[in-house]
C-alpha positions in Angstrom: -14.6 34.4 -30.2 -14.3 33.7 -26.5 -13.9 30.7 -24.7 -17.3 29.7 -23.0 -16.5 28.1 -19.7 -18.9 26.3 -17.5 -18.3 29.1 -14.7 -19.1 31.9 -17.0 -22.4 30.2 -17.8 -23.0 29.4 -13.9 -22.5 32.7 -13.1 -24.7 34.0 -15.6 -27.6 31.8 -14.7 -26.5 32.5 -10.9 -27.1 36.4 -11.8 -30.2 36.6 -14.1 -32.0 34.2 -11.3 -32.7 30.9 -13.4 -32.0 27.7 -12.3 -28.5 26.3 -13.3 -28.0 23.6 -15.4 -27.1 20.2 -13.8 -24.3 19.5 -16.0 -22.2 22.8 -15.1 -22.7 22.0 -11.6 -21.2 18.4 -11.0 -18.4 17.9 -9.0 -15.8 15.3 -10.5 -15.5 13.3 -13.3 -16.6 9.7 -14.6 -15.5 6.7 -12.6 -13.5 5.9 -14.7 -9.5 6.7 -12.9 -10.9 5.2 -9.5 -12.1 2.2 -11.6 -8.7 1.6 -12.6 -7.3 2.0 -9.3 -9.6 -0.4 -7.9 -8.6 -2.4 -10.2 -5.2 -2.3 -9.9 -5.1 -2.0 -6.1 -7.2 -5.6 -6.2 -4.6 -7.1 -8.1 -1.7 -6.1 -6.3 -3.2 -7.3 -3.3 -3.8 -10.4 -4.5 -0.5 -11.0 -5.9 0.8 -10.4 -2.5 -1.5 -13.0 -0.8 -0.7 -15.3 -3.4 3.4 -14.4 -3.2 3.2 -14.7 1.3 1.1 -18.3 0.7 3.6 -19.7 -1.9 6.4 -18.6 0.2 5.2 -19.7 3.2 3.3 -22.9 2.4 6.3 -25.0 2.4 7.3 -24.2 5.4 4.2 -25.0 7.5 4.2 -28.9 5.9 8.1 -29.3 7.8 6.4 -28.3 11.0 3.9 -31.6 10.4 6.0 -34.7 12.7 7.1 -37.7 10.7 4.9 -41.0 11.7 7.8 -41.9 13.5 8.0 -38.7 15.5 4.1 -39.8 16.0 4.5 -42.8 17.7 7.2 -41.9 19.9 4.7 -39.1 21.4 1.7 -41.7 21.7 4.4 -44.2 23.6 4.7 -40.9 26.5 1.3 -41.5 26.9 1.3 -45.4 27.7 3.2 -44.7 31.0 0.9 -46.1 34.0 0.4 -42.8 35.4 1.8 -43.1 39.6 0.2 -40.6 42.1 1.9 -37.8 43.6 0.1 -37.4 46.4 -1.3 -40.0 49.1 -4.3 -41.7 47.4 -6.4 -44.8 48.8 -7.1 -47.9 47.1 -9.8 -46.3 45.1 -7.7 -43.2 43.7 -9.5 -41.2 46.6 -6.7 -38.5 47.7 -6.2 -39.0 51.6 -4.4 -36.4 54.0 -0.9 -36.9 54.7 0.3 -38.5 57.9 0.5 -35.4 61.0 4.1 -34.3 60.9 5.4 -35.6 57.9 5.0 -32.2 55.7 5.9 -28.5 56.2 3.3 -26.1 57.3 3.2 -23.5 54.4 0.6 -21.3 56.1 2.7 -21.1 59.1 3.0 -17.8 60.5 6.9 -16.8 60.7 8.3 -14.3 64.1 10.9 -12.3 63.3 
């Protein structure tokens, strides 16, 4: 007896004219080997996220500042704040007295 292979019978059917069966004609396999790698690609993925966050976790709760680290920050901010710049009574900014600042837009001569 020969062996019957699927292309021996899809050739025949091919030949005489009929249609070919459906089941000689499929490409692949069942799901089965991608299944698994799913599978196992999903879990080693995940047991790198987990791996990076337990490794890293620790180290973003020492960035945190102590409470006393807190309150020395907040005291910056109690400063009275002075103005830089010539103000009025109000806060209102007010131009500098004639003379007493550079010209910046100055045009220079060589």
């Amino acid at each position: 007896m020969s062996h019957d292979s699927p292309h021996d019978r899809v050739a025949d059917a091919v030949h005489e004219g009929r249609p070919v069966e459906a089941q000689y004609v499929r490409q692949g396999r069942s799901g089965v080997r991608i299944l698994l790698l799913l599978v196992v690609s999903a879990g080693a993925a995940a047991v790198l996220l987990l791996g990076l966050w337990l490794v890293t976790n620790g180290s973003f709760a020492a960035l945190e500042p102590t409470s006393d680290e807190k309150a020395a920050e907040a005291q910056a901010f109690d400063a009275p704040v002075t103005a830089d710049a010539p103000t009025t009574s109000t806060g209102e900014p007010t131009p500098p007295p004639a003379g007493t600042t550079p010209n910046v837009n100055a045009t220079t001569t060589p």
